[in-house]
C-alpha positions as CSV (number, residue, x, y, z in Angstrom):
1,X,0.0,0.0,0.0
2,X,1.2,3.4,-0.9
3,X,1.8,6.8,0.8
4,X,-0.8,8.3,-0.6
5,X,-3.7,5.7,0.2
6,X,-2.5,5.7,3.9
7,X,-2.7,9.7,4.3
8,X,-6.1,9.3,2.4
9,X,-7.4,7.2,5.2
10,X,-5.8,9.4,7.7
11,X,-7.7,12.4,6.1
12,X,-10.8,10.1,5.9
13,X,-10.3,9.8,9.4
14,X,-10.2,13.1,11.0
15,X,-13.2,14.4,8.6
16,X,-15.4,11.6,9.8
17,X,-14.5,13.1,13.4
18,X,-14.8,16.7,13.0
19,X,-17.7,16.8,9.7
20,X,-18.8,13.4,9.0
21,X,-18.7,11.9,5.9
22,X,-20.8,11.1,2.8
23,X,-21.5,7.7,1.7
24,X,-19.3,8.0,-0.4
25,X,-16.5,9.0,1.2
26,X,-17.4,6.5,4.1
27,X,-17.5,3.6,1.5
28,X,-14.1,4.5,0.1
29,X,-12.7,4.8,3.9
30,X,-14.0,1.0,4.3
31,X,-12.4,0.2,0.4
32,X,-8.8,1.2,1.6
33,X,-9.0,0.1,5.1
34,X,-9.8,-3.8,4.2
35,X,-7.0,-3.3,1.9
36,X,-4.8,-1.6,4.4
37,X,-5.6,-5.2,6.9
38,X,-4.6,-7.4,4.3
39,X,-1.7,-5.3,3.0
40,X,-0.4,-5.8,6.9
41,X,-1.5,-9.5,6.7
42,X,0.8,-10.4,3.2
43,X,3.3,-8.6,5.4
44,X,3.2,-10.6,8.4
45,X,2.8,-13.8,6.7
46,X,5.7,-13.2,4.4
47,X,8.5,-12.4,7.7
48,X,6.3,-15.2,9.6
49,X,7.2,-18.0,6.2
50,X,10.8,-16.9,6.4
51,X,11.6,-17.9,10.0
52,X,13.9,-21.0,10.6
53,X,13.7,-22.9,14.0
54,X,16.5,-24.9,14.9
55,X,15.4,-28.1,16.9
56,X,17.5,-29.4,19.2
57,X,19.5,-32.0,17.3
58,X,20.4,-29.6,15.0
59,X,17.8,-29.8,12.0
60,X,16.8,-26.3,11.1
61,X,12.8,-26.4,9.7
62,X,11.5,-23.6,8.1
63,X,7.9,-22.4,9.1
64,X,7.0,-21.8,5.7
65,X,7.6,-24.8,4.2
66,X,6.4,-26.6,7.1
67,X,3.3,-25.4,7.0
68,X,2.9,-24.9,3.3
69,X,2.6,-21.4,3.3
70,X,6.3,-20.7,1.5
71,X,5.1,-18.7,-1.6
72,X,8.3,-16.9,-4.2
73,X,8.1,-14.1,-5.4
């Protein structure tokens, strides 16, 4: 997500707290939020698929593959 779609819901924001907004404006706020959520989500999940754990005897396992979530890019 981009610079200018975070200060848009920023803006969005503090005019639904001082004004209120339109239906239209409150519709776009709900638009970039859920893509704000899963822009955070792809985040996490892509640090979360590159962690290796080392057991104790030595065998290093990574999370991703483990769990089938290792996705290249």
């Amino acid at each position: 997500m981009d610079g200018q779609k975070i200060k848009r819901i920023n803006e969005l924001y503090r005019k639904s707290k001082a004004e209120g907004l339109t239906a239209a404006e409150r519709q776009e706020q709900k638009l970039l939020r859920a893509e704000y959520v899963e822009a955070v989500k792809q985040n996490l999940r892509g640090q979360l698929n590159n962690i290796d754990i080392e057991e104790k005897d030595g065998k290093v396992i990574n999370l991703g593959e483990k769990y089938g979530n290792k996705r290249g890019n």
